[in-house]
N, C-alpha and C positions, 0 to 999 in steps of 0.2 A: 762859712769861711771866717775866718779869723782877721779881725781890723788889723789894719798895717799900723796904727796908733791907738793908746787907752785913752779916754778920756779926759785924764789928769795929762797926758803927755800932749797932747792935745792943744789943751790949756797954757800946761809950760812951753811950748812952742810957738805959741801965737799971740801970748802976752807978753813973754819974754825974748828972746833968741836962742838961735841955731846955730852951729858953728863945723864944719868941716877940720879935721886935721889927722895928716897920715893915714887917709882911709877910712878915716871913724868919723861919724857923724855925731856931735854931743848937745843935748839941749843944757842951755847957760846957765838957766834958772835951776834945775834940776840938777847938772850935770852927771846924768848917768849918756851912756852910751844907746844911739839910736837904730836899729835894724836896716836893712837896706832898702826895704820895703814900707818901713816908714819915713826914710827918706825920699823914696819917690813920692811917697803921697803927700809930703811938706814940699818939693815942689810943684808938684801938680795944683796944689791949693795955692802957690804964691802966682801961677801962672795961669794967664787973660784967659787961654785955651783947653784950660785944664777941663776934667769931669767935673759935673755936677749933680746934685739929687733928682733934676729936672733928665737928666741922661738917665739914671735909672729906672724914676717911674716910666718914662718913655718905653725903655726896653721891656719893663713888667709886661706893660700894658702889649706893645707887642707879641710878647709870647703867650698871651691870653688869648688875642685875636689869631692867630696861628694854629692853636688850640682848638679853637671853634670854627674854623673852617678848614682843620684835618691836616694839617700841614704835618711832614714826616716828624718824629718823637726825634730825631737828630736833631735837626731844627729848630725845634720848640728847648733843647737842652741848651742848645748854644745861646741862644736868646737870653734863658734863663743865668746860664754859668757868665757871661759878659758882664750882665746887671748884678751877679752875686760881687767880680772881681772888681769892679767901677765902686761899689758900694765900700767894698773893705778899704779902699782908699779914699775916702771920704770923710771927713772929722763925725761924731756920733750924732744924732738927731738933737735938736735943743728938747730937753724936757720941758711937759707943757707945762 
């Protein structure tokens, strides 16, 4: 699945600002225009309640154990596809 933000937009968003106008979403620093799905996931990340990396591996882990005690393949996909959609909005991993 394809991230909702690059890593450089990423960057420009959360060292810089975001800004709303006319339905378009622009980062300041940058100022190209933001997808709407990377605007959910700017405020998912500004927000207390938001996903976390800790909600994905949770859910991995889940559908692993789902797996090993035979749980229907529908199942084990939703598990999986959740933790794929949670992920794509997620800023990138820090390199070690």
């Amino acid at each position: 699945m394809k991230p909702a933000l690059t890593r450089e937009e990423w960057e420009d968003c959360t060292t810089g600002y975001w800004f709303r106008e006319c339905d378009s979403v622009y980062a300041r620093k940058g100022l190209y225009q933001i997808s709407p799905h990377g605007e959910a996931a700017l405020r998912l990340f500004f927000e207390p309640h938001g996903f976390t990396r800790e909600h994905v591996v949770g859910l991995r882990n889940l559908a692993e154990q789902m797996e090993f005690f035979k749980w229907t393949p529908d199942s084990i996909t939703w598990a999986t596809h959740l933790a794929d959609l949670i992920e794509a909005l997620l800023p990138p991993k820090e390199k070690p």
